[in-house]
C-alpha beads as a LAMMPS data file, in Angstrom:
LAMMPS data file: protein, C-alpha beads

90 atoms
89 bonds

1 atom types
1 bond types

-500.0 500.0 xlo xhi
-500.0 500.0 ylo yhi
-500.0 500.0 zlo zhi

Masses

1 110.0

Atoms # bond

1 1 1 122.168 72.417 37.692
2 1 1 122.585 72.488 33.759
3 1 1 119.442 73.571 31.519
4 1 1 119.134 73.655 28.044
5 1 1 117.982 71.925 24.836
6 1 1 120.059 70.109 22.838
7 1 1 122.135 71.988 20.459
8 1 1 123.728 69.715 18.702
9 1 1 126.695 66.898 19.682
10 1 1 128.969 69.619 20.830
11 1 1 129.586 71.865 23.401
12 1 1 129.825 71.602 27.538
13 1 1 126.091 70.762 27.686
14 1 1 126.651 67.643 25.338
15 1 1 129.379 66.432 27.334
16 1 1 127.766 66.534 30.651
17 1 1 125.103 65.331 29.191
18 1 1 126.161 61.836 27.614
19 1 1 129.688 61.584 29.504
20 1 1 128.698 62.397 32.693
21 1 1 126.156 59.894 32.987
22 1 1 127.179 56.762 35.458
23 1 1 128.920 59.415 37.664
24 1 1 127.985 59.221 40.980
25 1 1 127.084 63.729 40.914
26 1 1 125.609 63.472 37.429
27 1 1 121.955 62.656 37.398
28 1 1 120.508 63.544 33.234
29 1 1 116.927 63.753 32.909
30 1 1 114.974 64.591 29.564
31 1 1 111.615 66.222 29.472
32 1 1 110.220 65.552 26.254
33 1 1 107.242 67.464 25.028
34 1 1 105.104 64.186 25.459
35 1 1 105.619 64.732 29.223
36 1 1 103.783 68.140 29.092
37 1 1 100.311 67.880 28.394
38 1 1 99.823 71.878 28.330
39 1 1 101.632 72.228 24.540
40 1 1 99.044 72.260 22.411
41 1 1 99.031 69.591 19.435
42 1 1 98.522 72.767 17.260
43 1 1 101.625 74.940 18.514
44 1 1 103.137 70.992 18.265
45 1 1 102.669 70.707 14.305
46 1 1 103.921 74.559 13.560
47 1 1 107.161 73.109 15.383
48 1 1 107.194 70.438 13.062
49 1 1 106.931 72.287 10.153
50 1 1 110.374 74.046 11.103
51 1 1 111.943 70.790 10.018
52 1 1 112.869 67.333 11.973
53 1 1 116.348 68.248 13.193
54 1 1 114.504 71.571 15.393
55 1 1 111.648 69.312 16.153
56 1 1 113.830 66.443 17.745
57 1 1 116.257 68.756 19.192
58 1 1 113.805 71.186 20.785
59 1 1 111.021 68.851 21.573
60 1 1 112.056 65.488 21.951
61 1 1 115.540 66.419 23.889
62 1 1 117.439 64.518 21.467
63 1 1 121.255 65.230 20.507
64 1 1 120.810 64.986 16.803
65 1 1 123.481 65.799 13.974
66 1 1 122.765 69.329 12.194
67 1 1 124.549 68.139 9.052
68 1 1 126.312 71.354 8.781
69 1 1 129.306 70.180 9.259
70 1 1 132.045 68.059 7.333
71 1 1 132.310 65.039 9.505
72 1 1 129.887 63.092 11.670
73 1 1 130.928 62.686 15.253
74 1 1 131.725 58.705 14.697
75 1 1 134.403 59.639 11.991
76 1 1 135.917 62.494 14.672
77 1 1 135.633 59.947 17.217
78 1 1 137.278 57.798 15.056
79 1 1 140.335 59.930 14.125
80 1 1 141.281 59.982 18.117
81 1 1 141.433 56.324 17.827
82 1 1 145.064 55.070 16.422
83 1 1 144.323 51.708 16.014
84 1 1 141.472 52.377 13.316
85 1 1 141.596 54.296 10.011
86 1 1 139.053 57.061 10.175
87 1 1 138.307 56.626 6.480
88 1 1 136.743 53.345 7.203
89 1 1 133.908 55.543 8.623
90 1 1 133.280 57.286 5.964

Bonds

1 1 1 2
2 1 2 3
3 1 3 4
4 1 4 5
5 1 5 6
6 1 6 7
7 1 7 8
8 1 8 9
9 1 9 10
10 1 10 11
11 1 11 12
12 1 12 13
13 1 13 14
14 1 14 15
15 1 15 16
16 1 16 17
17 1 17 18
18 1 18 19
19 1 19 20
20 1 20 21
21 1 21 22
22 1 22 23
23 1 23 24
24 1 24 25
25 1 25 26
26 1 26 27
27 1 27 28
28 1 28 29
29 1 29 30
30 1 30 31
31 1 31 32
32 1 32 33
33 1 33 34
34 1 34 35
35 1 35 36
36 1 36 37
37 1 37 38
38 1 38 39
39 1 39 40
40 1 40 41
41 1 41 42
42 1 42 43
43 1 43 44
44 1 44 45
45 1 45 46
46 1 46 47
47 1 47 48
48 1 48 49
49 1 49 50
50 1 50 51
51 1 51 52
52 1 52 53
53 1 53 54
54 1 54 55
55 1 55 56
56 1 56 57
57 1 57 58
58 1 58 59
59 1 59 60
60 1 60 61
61 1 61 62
62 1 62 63
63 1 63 64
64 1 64 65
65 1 65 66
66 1 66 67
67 1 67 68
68 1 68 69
69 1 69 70
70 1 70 71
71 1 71 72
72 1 72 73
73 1 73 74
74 1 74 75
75 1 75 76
76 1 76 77
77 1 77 78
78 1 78 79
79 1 79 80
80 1 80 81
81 1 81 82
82 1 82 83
83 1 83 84
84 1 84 85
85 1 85 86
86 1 86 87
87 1 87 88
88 1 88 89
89 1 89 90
């Protein structure tokens, strides 16, 4: 049993997460805050103030890009394929 938010598209979690699902021992569930009536709509908007990306990520369970880094995970996807040019992505 795996838990954790979302800390980006990288890491062990992330994988498990989104490549894991269809196999037959992976089952992914997301609790998003909207499933938790017990978080206050006041705690909810200090949250939000911290900026979208921590909101989304913490919150909302969602895989987001940080944008701290050089290239987006299509274009590195991209690069692993041979039969496209990566700079097409960009």
């Amino acid at each position: 049993m795996l838990l954790s938010t979302p800390k980006g598209r990288r890491g062990f979690f992330y994988r498990e997460a989104t490549e894991g699902v269809g196999d037959a021992d992976t089952l992914v569930h997301t609790g998003p805050v909207s499933e938790c009536s017990r978080i206050s709509e006041k705690y909810l908007a200090k949250q939000r103030a911290r900026g979208d990306v921590h909101y989304r990520r913490e919150f909302l369970c969602e895989f987001v890009e940080t944008g701290r880094f050089l290239l987006d995970e299509a274009t590195v996807k991209a690069m692993e394929n041979k039969d496209e040019r990566a700079w097409d992505h960009i």
